[in-house]
C-alpha positions in Angstrom: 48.4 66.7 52.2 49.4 64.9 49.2 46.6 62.2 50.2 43.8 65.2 50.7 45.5 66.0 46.6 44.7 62.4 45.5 41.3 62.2 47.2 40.2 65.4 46.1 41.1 64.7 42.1 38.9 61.6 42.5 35.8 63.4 43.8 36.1 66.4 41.6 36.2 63.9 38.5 34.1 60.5 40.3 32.4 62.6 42.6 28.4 60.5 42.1 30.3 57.2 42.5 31.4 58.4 45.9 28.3 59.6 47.1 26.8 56.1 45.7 29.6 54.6 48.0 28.7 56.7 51.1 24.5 55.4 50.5 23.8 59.0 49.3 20.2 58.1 47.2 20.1 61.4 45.7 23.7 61.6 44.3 22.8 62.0 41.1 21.5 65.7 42.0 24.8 66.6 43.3 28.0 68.4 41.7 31.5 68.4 43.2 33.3 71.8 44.5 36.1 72.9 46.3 36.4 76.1 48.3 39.0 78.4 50.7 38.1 79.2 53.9 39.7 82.8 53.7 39.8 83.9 57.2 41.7 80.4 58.1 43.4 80.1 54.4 42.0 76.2 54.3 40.8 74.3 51.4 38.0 71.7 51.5 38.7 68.5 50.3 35.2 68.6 48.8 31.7 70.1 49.4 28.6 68.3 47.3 26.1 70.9 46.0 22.5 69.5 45.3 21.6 71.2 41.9 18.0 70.8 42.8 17.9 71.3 46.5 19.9 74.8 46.4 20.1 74.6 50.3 21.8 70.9 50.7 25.3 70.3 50.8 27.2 67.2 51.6 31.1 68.0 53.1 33.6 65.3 52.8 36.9 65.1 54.7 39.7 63.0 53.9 41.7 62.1 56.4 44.6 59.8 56.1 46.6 60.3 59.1 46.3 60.9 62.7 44.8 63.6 64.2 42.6 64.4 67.0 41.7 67.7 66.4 40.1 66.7 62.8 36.5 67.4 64.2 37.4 70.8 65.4 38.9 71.7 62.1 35.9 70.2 60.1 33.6 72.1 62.4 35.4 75.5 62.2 35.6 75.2 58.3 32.1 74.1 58.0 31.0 76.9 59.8 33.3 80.1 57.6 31.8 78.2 54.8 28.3 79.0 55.6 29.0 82.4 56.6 30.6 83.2 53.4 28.0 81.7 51.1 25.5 82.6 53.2 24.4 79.3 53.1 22.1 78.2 56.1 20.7 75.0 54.4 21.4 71.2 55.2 24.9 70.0 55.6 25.7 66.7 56.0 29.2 66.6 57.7 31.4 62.4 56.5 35.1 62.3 57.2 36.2 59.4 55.4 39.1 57.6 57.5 41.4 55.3 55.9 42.2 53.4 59.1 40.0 53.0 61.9 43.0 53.7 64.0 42.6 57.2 62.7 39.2 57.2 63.5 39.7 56.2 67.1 42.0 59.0 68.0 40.0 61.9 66.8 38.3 63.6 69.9 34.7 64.0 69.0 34.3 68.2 69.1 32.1 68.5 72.7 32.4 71.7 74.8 31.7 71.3 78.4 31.2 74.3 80.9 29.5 74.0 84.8 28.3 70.0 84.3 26.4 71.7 80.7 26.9 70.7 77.2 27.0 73.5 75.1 27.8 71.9 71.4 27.9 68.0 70.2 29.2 67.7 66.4 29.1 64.0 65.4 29.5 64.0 60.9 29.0 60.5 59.5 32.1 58.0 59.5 33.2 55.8 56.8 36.5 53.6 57.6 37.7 52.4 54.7 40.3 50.4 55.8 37.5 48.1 57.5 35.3 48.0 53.9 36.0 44.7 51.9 36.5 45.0 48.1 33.6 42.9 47.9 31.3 45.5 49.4 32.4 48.4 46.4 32.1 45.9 43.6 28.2 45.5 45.3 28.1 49.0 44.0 28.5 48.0 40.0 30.8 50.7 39.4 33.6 51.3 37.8 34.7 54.6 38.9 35.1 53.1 42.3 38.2 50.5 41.0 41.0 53.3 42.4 39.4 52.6 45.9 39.9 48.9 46.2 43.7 49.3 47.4 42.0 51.6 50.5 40.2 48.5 51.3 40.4 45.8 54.5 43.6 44.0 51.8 46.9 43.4 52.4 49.6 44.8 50.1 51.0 41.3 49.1 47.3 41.0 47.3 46.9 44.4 46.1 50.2 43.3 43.9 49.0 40.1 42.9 45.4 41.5 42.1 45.7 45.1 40.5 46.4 43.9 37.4 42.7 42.4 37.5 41.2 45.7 38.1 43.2 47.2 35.5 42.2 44.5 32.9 38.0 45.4 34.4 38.5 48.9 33.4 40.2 48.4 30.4 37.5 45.9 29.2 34.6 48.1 30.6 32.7 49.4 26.8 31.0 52.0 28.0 34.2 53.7 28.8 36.1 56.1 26.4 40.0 55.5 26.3 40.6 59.6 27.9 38.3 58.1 30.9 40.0 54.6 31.3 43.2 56.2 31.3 42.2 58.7 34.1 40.5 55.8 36.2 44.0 53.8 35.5 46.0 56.5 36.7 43.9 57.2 39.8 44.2 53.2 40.3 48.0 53.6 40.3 47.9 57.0 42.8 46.2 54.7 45.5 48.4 52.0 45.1 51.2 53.9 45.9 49.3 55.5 48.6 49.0 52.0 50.1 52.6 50.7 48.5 54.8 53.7 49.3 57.8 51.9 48.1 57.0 51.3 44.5 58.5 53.4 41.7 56.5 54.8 39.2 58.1 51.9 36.6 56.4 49.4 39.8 53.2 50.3 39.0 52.8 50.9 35.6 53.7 46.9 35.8 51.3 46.0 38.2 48.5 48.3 36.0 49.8 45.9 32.9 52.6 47.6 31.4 50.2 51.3 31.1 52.2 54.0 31.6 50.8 57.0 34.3 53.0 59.7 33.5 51.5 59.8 29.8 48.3 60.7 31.1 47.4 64.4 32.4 46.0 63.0 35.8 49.1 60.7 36.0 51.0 63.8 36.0 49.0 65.6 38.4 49.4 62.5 40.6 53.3 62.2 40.1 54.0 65.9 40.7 51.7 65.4 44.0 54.4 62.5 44.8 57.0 65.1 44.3 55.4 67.9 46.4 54.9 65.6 49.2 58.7 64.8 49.1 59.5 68.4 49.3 56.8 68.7 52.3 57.7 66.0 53.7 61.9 66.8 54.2 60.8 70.4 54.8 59.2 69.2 58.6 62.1 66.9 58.4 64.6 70.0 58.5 62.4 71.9 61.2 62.2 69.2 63.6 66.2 68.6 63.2 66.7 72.5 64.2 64.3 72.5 66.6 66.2 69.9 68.5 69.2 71.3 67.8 68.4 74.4 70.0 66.2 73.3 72.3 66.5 69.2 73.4 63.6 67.2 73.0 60.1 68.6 71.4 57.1 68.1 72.8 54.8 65.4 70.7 52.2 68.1 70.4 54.1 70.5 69.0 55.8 67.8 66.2 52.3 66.7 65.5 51.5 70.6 64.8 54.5 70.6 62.3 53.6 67.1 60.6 50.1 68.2 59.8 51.5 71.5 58.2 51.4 71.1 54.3 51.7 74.7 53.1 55.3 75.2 51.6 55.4 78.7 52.2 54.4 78.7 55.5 56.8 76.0 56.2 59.5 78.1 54.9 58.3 81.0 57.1 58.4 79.0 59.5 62.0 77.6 59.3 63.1 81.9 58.7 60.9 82.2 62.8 62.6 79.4 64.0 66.0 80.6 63.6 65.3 84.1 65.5 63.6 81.9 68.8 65.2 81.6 72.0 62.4 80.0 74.1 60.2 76.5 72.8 57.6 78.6 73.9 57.6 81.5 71.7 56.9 78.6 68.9 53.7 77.8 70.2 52.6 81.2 70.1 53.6 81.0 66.1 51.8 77.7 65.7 48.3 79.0 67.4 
């Protein structure tokens, strides 16, 4: 979740530069939002609102991990979002996949009944992972430095070459010093995306001795760090007792846990857990 985080900062503040990324002519006509999907409690990443057009909306995914179900979850919160809004214009579905690993495992969302296809739901794909730097810089745009580490680069030369993008943003004029800072910071979130090992001390070196957690979106970014630390030991401690009662866990069921970013519902979960005496019982919780 702390990736969707990240993402979703950058579009809500570089939101045009994006669309320019993903070939979107128009994207000057569109502004950045983010909804919840009440009846399934799910947040977009970010939905594109054409200011002229009323009834066109572009709806970008993030995903940065595996998960073969992402279509069906796109598709289901496409779908509340339109019902809500009453909103029965043009969408244009893009799940942006940072590894074209990611890409290959997601099950494209087909139902199937008596030989008879009933629904096909195929959004636009971008895999970053396979985009060389050389194609964003194409673009002319600044706002699109923080993506470069997402790039088809190896981490060796994102260490020995972030201190050039830095320097390009820093010397960019048409820049204030409240924007280069937030572009810097965003620079330095992606990094450690890529770098997960760096501290924050790491990366304010490699971005030429700035300093992140001076800034408000450097904050933001470190207390995402934190929160996915948190998340991240929580699944941790539900797996572990998991095991502990009932042997080994079916991969299904761990992938179900590892996709779960909600705090609370993880520690509802861990209060359920302790009360179970059958592994089947938890999949009824998890549905």
């Amino acid at each position: 979740m702390a990736t969707d985080k990240l993402f979703h900062l950058y579009s809500m503040q570089y939101g045009k530069s994006l669309l320019k990324l993903l070939d979107i002519k128009d994207y000057k006509d569109y502004k950045a939002a983010s909804y919840t999907v009440k009846d399934i409690e799910r947040r977009s990443d970010v939905v594109f609102e054409n200011q002229r057009g009323k009834e066109r909306a572009i709806w970008v995914e993030f995903q940065g991990y595996r998960d073969e179900f992402v279509f069906y979850r796109l598709n289901i919160a496409i779908n509340m979002y339109c019902q809500e809004r009453d909103f029965v214009g043009e969408i244009m579905p893009i799940v942006i996949f940072l590894k074209h690993s990611y890409h290959k495992a997601a099950r494209m969302l087909v139902y199937h009944f008596q030989k008879r296809q009933y629904l096909f739901f195929e959004p636009e794909v971008i895999v970053l992972g396979n985009k060389s730097i050389k194609e964003l810089k194409e673009l002319k745009d600044v706002h699109l430095i923080p993506l470069y580490p997402l790039c088809d680069i190896l981490q060796d030369e994102i260490k020995v070459q972030s201190s050039g993008w830095a320097e390009e943003i820093k010397q960019t004029d048409q820049l204030s010093i409240h924007e280069k800072n937030n572009i810097l910071s965003l620079l330095g979130g992606f990094i450690s995306h890529r770098i997960k090992k760096l501290t924050l001390k790491d990366i304010n070196k490699l971005l030429g001795d700035f300093k992140m957690e001076d800034t408000q979106v450097g904050k933001d970014l470190i207390e995402i760090g934190l929160e996915k630390g948190i998340e991240k030991g929580k699944r941790q401690t539900l797996l572990s007792l998991l095991s502990y009662k009932f042997g080994k866990i079916p991969k299904p069921i761990i992938n179900h846990i590892n996709s779960i970013s909600d705090n609370k519902k993880l520690d509802d979960l861990a209060l359920k857990i302790i009360e179970l005496t059958e592994l089947d019982q938890l999949k009824n919780l998890l549905n």
